[in-house]
N, CA, C and O of each residue as an XYZ file, in Angstrom:
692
protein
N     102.508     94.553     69.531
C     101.275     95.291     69.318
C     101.385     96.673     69.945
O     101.917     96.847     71.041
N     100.895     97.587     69.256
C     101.016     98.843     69.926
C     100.107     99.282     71.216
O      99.555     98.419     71.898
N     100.030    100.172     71.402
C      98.924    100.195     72.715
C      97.399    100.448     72.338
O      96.405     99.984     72.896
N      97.495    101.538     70.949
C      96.206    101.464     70.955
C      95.607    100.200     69.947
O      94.395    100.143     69.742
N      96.372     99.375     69.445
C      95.510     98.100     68.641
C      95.398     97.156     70.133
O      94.193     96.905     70.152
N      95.947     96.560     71.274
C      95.501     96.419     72.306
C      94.430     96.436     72.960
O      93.710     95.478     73.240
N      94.223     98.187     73.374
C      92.592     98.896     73.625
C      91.712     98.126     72.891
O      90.912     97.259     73.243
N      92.056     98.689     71.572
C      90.951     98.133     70.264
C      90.834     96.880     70.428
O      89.642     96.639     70.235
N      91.416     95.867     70.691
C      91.376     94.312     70.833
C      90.609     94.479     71.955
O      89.421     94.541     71.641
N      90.906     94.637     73.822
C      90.284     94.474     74.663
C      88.645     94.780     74.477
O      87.699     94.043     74.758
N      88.646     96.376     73.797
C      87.167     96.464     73.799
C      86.235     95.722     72.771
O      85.065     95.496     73.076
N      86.756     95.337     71.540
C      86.194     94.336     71.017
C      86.162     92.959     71.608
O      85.273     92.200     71.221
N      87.266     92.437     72.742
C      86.900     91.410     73.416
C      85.563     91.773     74.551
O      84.408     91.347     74.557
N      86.066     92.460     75.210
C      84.670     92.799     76.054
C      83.441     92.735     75.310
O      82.560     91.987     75.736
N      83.234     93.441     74.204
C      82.125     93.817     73.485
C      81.082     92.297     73.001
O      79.870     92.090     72.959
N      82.110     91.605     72.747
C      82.171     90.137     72.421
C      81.073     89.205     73.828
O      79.945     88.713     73.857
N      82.159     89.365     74.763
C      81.638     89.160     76.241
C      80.282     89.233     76.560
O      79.461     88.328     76.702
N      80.161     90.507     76.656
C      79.391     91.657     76.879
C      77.808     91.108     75.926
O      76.667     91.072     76.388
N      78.210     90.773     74.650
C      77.206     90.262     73.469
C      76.768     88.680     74.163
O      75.617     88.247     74.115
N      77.602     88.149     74.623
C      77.420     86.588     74.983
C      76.555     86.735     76.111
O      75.515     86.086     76.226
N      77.049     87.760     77.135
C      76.619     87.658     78.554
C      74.810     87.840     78.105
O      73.913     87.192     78.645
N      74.643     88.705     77.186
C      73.455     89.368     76.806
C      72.498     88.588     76.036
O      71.292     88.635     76.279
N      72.989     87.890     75.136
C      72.122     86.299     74.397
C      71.642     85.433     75.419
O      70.514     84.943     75.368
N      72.778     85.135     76.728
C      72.682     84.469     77.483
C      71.618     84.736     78.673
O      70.866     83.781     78.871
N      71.398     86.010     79.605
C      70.607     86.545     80.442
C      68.958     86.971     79.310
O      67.994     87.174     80.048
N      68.670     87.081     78.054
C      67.670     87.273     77.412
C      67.095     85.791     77.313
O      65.868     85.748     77.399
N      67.608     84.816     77.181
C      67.038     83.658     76.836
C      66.300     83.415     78.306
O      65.410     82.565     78.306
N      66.646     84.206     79.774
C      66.060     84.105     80.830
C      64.422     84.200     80.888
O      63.776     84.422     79.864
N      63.880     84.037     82.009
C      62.721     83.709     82.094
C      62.087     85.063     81.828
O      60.961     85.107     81.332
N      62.855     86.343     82.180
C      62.182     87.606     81.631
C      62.204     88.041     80.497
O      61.208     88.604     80.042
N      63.381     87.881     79.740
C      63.719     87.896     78.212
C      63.877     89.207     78.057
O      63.573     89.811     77.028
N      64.437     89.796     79.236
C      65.093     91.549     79.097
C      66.355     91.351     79.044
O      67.015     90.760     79.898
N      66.912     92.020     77.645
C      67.782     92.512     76.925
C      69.022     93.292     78.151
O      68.684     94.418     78.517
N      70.507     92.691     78.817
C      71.070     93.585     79.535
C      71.805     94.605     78.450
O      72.608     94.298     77.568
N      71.254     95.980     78.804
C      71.784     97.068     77.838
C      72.179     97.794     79.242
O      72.086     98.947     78.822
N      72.446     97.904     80.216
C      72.535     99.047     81.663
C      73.095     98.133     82.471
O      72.834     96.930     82.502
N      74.115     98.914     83.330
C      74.712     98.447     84.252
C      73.981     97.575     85.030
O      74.316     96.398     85.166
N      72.837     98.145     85.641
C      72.001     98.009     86.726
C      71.176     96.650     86.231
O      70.732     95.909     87.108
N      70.954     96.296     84.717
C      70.643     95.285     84.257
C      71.680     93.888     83.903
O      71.464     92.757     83.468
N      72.927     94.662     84.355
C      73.844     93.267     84.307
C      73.696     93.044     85.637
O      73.398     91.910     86.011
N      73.858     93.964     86.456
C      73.874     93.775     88.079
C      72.402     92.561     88.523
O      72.367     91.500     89.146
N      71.595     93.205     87.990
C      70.147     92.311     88.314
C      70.027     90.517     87.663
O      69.218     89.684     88.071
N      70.969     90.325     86.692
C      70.779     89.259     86.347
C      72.518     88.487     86.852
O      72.720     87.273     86.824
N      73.229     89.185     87.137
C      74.323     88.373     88.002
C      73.808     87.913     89.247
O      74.326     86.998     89.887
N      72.343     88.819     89.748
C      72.025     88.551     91.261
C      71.209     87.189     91.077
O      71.234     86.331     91.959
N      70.459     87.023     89.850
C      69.493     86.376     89.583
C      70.519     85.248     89.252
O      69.957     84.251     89.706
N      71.796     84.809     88.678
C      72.480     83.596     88.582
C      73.161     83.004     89.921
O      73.366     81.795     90.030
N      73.476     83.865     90.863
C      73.787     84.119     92.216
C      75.431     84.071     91.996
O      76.080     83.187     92.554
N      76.161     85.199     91.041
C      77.406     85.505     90.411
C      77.910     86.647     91.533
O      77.155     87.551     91.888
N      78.883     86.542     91.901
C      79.372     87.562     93.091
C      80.187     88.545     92.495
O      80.922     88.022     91.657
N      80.313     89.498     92.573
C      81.069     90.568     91.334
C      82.120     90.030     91.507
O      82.595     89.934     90.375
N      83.224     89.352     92.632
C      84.688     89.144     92.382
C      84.586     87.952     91.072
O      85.266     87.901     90.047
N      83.473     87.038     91.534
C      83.786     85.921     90.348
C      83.042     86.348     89.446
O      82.726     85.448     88.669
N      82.499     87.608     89.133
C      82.407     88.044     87.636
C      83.373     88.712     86.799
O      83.584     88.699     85.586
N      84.001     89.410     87.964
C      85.422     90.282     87.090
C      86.533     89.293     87.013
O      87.407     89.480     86.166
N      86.598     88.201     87.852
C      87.490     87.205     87.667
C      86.864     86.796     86.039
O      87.364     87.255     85.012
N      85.991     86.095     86.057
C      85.825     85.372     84.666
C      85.942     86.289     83.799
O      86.413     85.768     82.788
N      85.785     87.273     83.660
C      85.593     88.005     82.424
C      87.066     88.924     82.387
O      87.111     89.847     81.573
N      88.056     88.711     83.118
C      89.223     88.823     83.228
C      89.912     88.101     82.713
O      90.890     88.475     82.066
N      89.509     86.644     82.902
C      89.928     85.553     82.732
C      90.016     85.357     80.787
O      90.912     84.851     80.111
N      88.849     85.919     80.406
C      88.074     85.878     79.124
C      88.976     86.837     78.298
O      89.600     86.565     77.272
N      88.899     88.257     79.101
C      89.558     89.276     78.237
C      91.394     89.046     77.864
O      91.867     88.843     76.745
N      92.048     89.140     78.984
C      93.309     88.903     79.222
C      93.814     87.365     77.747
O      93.258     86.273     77.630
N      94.499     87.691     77.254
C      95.287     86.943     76.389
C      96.186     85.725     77.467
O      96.950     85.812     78.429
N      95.618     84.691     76.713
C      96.303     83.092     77.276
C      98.436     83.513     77.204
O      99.273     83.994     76.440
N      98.349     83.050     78.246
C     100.465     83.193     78.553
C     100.516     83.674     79.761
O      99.966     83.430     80.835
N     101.558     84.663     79.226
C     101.875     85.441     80.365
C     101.076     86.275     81.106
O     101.189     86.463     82.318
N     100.118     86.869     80.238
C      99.313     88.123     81.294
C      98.150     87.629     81.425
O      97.302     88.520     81.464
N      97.616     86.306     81.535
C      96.346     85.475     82.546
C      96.654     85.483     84.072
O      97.712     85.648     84.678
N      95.335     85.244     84.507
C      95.880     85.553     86.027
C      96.113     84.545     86.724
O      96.306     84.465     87.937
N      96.082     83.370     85.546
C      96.376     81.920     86.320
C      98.145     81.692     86.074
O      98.924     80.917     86.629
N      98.330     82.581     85.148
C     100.198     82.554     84.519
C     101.044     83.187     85.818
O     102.085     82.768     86.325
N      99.958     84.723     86.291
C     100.743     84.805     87.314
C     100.518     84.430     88.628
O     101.426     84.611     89.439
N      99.733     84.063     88.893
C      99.362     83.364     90.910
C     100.785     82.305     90.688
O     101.765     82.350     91.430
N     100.636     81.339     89.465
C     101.353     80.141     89.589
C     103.042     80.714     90.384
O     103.646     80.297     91.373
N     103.339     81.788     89.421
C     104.419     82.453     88.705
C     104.937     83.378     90.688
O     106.043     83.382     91.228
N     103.666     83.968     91.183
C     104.009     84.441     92.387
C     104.135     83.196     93.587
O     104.978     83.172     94.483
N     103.171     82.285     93.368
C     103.732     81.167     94.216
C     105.046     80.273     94.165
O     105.653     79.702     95.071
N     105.339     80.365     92.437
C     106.782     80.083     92.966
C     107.786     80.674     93.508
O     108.680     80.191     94.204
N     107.571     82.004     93.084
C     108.348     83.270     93.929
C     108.664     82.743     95.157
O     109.754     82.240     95.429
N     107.800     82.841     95.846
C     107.031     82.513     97.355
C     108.056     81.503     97.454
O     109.113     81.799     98.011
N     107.871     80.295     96.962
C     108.837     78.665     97.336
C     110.255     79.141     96.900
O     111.074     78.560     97.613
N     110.966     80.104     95.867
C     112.078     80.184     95.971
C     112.503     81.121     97.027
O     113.492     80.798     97.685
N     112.045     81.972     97.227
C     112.492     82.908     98.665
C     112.414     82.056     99.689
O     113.321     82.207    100.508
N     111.579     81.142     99.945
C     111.496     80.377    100.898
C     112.860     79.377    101.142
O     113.347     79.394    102.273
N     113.359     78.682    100.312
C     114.245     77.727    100.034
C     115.445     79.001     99.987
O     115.051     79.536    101.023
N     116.015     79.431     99.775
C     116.920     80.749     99.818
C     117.045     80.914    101.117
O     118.169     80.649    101.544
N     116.127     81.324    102.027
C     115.852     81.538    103.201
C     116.630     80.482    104.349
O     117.498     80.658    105.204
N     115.548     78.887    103.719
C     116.576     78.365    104.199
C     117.993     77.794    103.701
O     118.760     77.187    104.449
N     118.209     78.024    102.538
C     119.576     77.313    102.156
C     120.658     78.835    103.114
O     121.856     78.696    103.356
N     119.985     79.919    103.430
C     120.925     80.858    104.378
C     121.122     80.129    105.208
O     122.326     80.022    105.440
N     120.441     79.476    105.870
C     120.070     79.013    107.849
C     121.015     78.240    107.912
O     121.791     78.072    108.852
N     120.978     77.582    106.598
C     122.303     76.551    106.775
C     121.333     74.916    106.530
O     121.735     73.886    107.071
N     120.362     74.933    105.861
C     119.666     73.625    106.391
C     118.541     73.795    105.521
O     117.975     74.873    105.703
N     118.090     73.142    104.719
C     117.015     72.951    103.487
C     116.297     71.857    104.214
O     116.851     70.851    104.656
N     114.843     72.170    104.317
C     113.569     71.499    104.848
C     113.312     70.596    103.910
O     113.637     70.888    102.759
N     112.647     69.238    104.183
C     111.929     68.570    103.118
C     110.989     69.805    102.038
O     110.463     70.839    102.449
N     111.004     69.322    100.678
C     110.261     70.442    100.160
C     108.726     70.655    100.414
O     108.124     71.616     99.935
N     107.961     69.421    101.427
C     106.548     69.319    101.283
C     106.525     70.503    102.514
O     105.625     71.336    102.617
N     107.619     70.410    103.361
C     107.443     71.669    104.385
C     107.356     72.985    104.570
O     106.846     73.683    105.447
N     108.305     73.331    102.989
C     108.873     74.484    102.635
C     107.095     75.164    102.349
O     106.443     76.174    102.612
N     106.949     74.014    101.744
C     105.817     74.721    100.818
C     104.160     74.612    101.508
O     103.116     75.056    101.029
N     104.385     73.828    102.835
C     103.719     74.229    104.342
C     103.835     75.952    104.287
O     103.007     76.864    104.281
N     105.061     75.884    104.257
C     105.694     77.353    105.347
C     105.136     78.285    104.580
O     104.568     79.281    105.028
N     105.319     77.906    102.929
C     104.972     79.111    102.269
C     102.941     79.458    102.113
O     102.288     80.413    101.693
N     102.655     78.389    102.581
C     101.332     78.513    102.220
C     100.517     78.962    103.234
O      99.307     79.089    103.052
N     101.300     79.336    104.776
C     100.592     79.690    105.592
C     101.155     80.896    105.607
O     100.748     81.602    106.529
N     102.264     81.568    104.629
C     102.505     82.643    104.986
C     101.517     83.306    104.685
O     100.680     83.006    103.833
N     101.558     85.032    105.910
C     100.768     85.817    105.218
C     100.432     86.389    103.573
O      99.378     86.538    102.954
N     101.407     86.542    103.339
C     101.971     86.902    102.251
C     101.088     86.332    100.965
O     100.504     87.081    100.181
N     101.088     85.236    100.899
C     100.323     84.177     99.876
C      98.904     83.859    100.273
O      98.127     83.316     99.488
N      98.561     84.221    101.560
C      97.037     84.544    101.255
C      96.748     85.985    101.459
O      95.656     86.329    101.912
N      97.532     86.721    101.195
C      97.160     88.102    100.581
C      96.883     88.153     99.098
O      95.833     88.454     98.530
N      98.105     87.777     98.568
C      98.172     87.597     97.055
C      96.912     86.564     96.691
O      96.387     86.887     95.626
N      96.216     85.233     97.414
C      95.466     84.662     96.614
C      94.094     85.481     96.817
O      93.522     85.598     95.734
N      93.330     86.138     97.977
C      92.589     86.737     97.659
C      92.772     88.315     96.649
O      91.832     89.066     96.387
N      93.733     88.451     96.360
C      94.210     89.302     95.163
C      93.661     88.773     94.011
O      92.748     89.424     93.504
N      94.063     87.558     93.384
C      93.900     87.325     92.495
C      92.313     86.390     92.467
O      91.798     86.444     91.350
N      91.844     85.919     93.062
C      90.665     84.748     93.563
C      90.061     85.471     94.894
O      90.254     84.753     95.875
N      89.298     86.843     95.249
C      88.756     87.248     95.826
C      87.188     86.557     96.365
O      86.792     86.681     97.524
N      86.576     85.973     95.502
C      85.359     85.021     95.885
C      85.841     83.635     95.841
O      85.121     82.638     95.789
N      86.906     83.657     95.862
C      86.893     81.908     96.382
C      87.707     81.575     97.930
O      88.725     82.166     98.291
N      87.222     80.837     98.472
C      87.490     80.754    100.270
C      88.739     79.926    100.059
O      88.791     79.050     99.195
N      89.721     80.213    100.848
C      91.284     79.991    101.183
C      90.790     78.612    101.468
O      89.638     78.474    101.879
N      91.549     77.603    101.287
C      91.608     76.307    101.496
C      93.159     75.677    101.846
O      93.739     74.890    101.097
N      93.711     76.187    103.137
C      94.955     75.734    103.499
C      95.517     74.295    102.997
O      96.643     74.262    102.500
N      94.847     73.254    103.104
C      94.982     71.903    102.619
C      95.196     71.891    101.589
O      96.279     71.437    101.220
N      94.243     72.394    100.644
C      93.896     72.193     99.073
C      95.421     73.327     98.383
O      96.240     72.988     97.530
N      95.361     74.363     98.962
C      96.275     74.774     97.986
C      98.025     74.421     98.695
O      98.956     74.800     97.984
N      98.290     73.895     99.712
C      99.320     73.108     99.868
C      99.616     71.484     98.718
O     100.631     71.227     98.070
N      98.862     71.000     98.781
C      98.572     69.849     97.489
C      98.730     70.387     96.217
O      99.480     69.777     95.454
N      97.935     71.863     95.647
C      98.570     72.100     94.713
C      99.694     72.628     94.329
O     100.198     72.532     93.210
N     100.134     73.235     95.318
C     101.531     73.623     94.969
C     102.513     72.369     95.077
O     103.507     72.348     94.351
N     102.351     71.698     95.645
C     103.419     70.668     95.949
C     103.348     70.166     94.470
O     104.419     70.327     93.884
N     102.398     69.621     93.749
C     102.134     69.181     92.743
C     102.381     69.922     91.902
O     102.702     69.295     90.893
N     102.418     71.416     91.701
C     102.484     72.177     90.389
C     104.474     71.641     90.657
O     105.148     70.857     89.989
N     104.762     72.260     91.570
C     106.426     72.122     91.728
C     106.942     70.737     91.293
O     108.150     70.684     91.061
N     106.340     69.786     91.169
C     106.788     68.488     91.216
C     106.604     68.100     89.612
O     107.279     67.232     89.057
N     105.489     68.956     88.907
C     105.590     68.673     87.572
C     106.571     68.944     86.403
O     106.933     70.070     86.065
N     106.920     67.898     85.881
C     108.042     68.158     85.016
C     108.139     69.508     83.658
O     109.148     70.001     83.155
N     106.931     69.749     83.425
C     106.055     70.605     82.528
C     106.896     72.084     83.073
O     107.312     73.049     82.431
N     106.926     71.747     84.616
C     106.790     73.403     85.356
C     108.359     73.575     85.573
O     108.793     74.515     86.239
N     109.205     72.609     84.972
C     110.794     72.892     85.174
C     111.818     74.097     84.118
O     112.996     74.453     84.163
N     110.649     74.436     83.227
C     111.515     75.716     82.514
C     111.192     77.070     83.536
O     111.481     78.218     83.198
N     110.748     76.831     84.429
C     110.498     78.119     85.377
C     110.858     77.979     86.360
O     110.368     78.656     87.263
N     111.719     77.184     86.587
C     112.887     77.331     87.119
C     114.284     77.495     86.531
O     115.197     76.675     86.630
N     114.315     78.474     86.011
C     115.421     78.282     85.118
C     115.876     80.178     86.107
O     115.352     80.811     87.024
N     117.172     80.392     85.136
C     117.901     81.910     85.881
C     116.823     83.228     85.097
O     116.422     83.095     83.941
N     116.556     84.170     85.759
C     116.489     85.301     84.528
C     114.727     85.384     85.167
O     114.010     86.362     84.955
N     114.340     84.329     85.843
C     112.838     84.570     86.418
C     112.205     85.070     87.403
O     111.041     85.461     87.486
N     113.808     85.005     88.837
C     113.348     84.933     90.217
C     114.370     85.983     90.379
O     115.358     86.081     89.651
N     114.071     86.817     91.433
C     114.565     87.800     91.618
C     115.249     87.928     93.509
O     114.393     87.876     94.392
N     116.232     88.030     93.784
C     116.532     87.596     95.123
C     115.626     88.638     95.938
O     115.458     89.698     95.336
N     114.915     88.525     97.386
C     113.784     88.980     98.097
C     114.689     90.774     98.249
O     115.895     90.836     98.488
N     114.040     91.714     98.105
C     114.532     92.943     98.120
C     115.461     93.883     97.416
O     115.759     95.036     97.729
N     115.949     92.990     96.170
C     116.919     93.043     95.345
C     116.127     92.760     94.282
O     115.053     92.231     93.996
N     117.644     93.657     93.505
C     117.250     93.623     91.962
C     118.273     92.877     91.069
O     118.271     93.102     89.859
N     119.185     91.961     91.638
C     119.691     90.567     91.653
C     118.725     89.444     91.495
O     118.015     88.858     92.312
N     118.910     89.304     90.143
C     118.649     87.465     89.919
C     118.988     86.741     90.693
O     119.877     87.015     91.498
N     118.255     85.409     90.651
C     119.387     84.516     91.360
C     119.951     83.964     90.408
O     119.615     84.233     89.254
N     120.721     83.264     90.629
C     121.613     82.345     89.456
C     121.184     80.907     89.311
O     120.407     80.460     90.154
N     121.684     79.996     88.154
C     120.943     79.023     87.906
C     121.867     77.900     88.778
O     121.444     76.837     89.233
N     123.481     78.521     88.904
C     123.449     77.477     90.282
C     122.961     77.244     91.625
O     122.740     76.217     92.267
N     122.840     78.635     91.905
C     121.864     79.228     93.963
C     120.325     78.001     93.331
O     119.840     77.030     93.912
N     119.989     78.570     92.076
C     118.504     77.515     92.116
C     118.819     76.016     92.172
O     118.154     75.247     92.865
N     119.882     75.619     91.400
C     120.218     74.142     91.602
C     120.229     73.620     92.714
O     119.705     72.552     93.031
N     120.911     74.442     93.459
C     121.749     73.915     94.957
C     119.990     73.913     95.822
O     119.660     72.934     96.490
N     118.998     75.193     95.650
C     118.165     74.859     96.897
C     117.110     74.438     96.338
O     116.154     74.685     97.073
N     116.668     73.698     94.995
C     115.926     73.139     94.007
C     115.950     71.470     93.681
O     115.179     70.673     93.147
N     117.419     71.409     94.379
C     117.684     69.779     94.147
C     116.832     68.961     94.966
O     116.387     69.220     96.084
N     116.626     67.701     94.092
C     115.982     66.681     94.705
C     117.092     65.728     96.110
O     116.640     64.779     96.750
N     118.341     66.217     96.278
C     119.046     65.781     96.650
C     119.433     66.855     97.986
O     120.035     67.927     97.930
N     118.877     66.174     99.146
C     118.909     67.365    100.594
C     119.602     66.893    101.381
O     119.807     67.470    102.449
């Protein structure tokens, strides 16, 4: 697609949005029409919608399902995160159980920078997103992304290779 049929797509998706959000806040108890900023603002206050989880959803809405959703990439930077991690240690000389690795990675700073990046109104849940990562990694679904050509070695513009991923990827430690 070129760039400007893109534009043209996004703003007809917004516009779309934008039409829904507006059927939706009129059917309200005031039955004013949001045509003004200040009138989307007043009825996000009135649903009790926080602007991060409004530009999230409607991010969520606009953005095309794959690669450029923002759920394609958190997943996509957290594995980052677990292969630098495992790299890290397959240097040390010594690969951690993987439920640890992915301890290590979830308290890094690093990954709760990036999740309030991407999930700004939703509160960090150390527990909860250790469980999901362990689980996204463990799903068989999520094994073509681990493949060569995805991960990039930490500071470099070197791949890693699909044997370096075998060796600190194996179920076998």
């Amino acid at each position: 697609m070129a760039k400007k049929d893109i534009t043209r797509h996004k703003k007809k998706l917004l516009g779309n949005v934008m039409e829904g959000i507006q059927q939706l806040t009129s059917k309200g108890p005031k039955n004013k029409p949001v045509v003004t900023e200040s009138d989307l603002l007043e009825n996000l206050r009135r649903l009790k919608v926080t602007p991060g989880e409004a530009f999230r959803r409607i991010n969520d809405t606009i953005i095309s399902k794959g690669e450029g959703n923002i759920r394609f990439n958190w997943k996509m930077i957290r594995f980052t995160l677990f292969v630098w991690a495992r790299i890290d240690e397959h240097s040390r000389g010594y690969l951690k159980p993987k439920i640890d690795t992915v301890k290590d990675v979830c308290f890094d700073i690093r990954f709760k920078s990036h999740y309030y990046g991407y999930y700004p109104d939703v509160k960090f849940d150390y527990d909860r997103e250790v469980k999901l990562l362990n689980k996204l990694i463990a799903e068989k679904s999520q094994k073509v992304f681990f493949t060569e050509g995805y991960y990039k070695y930490h500071k470099s513009d070197k791949f890693v290779t699909q044997a370096h991923l075998d060796k600190i990827l194996s179920n076998k430690i």
